[in-house]
C-alpha positions in Angstrom: 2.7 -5.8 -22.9 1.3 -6.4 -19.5 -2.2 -6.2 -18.4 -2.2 -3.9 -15.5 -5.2 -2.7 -13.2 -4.1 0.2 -10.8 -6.5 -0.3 -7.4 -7.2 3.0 -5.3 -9.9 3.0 -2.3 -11.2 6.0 -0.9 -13.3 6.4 2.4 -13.8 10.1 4.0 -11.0 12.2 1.8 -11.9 15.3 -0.5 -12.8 15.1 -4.2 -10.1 17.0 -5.2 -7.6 14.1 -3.7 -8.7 11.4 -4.6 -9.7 12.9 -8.5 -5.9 14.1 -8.6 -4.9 10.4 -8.0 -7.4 8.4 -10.4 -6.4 11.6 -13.3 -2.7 10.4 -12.4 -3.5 6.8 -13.0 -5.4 7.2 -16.0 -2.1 9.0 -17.5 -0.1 6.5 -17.6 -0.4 4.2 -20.6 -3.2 3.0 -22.1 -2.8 -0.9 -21.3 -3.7 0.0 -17.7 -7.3 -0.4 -15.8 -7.7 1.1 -13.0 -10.4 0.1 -10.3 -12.0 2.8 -7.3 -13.6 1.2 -4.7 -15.6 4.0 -3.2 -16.3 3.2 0.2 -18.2 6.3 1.3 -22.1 6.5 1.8 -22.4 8.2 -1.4 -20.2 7.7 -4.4 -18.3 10.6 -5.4 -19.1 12.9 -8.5 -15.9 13.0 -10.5 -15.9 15.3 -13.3 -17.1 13.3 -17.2 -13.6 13.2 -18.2 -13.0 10.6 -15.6 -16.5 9.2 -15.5 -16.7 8.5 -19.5 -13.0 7.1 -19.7 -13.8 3.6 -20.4 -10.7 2.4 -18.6 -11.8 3.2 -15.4 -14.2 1.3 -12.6 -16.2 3.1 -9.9 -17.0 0.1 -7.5 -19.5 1.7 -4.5 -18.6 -0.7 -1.2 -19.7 0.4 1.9 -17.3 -1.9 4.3 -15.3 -0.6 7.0 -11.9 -1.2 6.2 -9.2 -1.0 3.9 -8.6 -4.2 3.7 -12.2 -5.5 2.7 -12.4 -3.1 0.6 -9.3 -3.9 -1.4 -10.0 -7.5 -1.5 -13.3 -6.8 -3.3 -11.3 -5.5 -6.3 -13.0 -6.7 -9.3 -10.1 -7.2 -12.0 -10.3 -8.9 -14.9 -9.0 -12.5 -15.2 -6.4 -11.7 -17.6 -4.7 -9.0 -15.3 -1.3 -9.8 -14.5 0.0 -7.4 -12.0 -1.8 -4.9 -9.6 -1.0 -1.6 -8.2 -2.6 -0.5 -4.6 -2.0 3.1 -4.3 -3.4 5.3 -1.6 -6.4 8.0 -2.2 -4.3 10.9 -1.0 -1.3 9.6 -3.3 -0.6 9.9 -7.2 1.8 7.7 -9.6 4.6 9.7 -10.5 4.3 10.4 -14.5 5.7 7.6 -16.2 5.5 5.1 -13.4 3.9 2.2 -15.4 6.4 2.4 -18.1 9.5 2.4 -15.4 7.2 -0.9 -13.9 7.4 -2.7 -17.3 10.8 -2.3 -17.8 11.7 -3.4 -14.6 8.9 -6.7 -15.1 10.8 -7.4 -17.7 14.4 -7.4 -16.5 13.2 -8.8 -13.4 11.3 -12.2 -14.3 11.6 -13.8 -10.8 10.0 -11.2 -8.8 6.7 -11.4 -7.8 6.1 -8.0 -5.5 7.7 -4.9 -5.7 7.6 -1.8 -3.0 7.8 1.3 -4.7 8.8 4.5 -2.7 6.7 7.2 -1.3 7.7 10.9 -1.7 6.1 14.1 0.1 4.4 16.5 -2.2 5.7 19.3 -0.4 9.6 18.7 -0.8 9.9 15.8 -2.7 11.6 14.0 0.0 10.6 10.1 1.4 7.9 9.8 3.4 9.7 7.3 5.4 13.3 7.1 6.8 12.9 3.2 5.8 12.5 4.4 2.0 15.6 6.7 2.0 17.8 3.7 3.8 16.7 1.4 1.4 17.8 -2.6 1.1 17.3 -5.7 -0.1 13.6 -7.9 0.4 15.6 -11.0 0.7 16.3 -10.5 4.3 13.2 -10.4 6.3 13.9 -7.1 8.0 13.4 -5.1 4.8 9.9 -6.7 4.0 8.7 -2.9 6.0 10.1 -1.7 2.7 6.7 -2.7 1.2 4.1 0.5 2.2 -0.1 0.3 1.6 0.8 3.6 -0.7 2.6 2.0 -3.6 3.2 -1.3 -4.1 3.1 -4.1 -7.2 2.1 -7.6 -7.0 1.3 -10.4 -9.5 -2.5 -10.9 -9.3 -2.0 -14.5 -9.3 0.0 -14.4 -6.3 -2.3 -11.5 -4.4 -4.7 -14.6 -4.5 -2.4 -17.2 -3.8 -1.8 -15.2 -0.6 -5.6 -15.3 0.5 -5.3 -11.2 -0.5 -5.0 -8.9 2.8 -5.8 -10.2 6.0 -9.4 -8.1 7.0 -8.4 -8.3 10.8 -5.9 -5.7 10.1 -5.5 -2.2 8.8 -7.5 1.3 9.1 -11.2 0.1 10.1 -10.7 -3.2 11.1 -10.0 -4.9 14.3 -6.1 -3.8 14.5 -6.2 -0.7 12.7 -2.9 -1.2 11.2 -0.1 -3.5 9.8 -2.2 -5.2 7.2 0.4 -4.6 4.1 3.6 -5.9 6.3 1.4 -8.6 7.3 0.8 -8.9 3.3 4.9 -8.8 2.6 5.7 -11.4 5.3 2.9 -13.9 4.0 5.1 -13.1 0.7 8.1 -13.7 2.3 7.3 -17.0 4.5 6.0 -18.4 1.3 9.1 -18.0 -0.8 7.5 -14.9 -3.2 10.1 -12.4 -4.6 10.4 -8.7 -3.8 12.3 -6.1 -4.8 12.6 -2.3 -3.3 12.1 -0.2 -6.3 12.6 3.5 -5.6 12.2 4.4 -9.0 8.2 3.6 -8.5 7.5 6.9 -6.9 4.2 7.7 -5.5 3.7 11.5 -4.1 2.1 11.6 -1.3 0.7 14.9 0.5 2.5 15.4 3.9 2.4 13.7 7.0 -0.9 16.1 9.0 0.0 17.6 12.0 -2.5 17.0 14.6 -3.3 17.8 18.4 -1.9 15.5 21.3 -4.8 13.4 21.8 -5.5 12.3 18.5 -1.4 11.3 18.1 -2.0 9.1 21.4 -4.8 7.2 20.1 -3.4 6.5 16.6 0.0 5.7 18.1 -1.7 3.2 20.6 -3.8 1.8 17.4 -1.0 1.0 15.2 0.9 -0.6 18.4 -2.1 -2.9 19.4 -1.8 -3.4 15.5 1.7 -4.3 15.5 1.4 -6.3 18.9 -1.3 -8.5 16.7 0.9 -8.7 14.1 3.9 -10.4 16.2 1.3 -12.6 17.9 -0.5 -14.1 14.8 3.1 -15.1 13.4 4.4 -16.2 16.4 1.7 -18.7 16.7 2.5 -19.8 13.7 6.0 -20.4 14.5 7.7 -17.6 13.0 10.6 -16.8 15.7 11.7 -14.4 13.0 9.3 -11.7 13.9 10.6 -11.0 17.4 12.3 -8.8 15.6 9.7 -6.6 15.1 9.0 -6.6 18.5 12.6 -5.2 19.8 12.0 -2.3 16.7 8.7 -1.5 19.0 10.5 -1.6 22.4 13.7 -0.1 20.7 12.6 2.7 18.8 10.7 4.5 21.0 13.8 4.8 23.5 15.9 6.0 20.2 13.3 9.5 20.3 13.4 10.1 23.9 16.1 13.2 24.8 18.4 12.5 27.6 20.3 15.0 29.0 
């Protein structure tokens, strides 16, 4: 049986979330550990039944993003694969189980991207999820989302974990898990799209003009960094990303 630790952080989001999503995680089987890195001013008060289960870690780390937080996941040395899911997401019930079986028919791979699912419908989160494909072409590494995915431990580290310049808090408040799956991919890592590893995931929140402007500009400047810190390492490959950002926004615009 693998060792498995199951890494959730949580800044700003209500108790009832993020408790929904460590109960979730402590339900799967018992080989699994699972790690909160708490990055509020105070540490949330979850109710006993999570606070006495000796399986899981309440880390308090006050840094600013998700990134540093993540990377200060403190797993024991013989863990073997981690889980990152987000606090406003839950492992579907039997997730770990479906993840061992698939360890074990799949040997060579090193990462897998689960899929994301609304709460509210059940459908995917993303239009990339419900197209699918295969991580051996470098266009699919997107596949891989912040919300659910698996990687060895050994090669998390190998990779130098997340880059801390990007994702939510950090300098370019986005990209930081594709930046993950194409330091994967560049280095010759496996990955596999697994949609059978669901996560739920409430839905997408609805809010006013200005606030879709400003996150919409921070996960382009995020993107735009993304493309640049590849490129200068002679990646030609990623231009690619960089006609999806010039592209797709054309794609949503109505002509008449």
């Amino acid at each position: 049986m693998q060792k498995i630790t199951i890494i959730t952080n949580t800044i700003r989001r209500s108790i009832e979330l993020v408790e929904k999503s460590i109960h979730a995680s402590l339900g799967q089987n018992d080989s699994v550990s699972v790690i909160l890195i708490d990055q509020n001013s105070e540490l949330l008060d979850f109710s006993d039944e999570v606070k006495n289960n000796a399986r899981f870690k309440h880390l308090h780390c006050q840094v600013p993003s998700v990134s540093m937080a993540r990377n200060q996941a403190q797993y024991s040395a013989d863990t073997e694969w981690l889980i990152f899911c987000d606090d406003d997401g839950y492992l579907q019930s039997g997730y770990v189980d479906q993840l061992e079986i698939l360890i074990k028919k799949n040997p060579d791979i090193d990462l897998f991207a689960g899929s994301i699912k609304r709460i509210d419908n059940g459908e995917f989160y993303s239009k990339r999820h419900a197209i699918g494909g295969n991580m051996k072409w470098f266009w699919n590494a997107k596949l891989l989302m912040g919300s659910n995915f698996v990687i060895r431990s050994s090669v998390f580290e190998s990779l130098g974990k997340f880059d801390e310049l990007f994702g939510a808090g950090a300098p370019y408040g986005s990209s930081e898990e594709t930046d993950l799956a194409w330091n994967a991919f560049f280095n010759g890592f496996k990955m596999s799209y697994t949609p059978e590893l669901v996560v739920f995931h409430v839905a997408p929140f609805a809010s006013d003009a200005s606030t879709e402007l400003k996150k919409a500009f921070r996960y382009g400047l995020g993107k735009g960094a993304l493309v640049r810190k590849w490129l200068f390492q002679g990646k030609l490959v990623v231009l690619q990303e960089l006609l999806e950002m010039l592209i797709l926004p054309l794609l949503r615009v109505p002509f008449s």
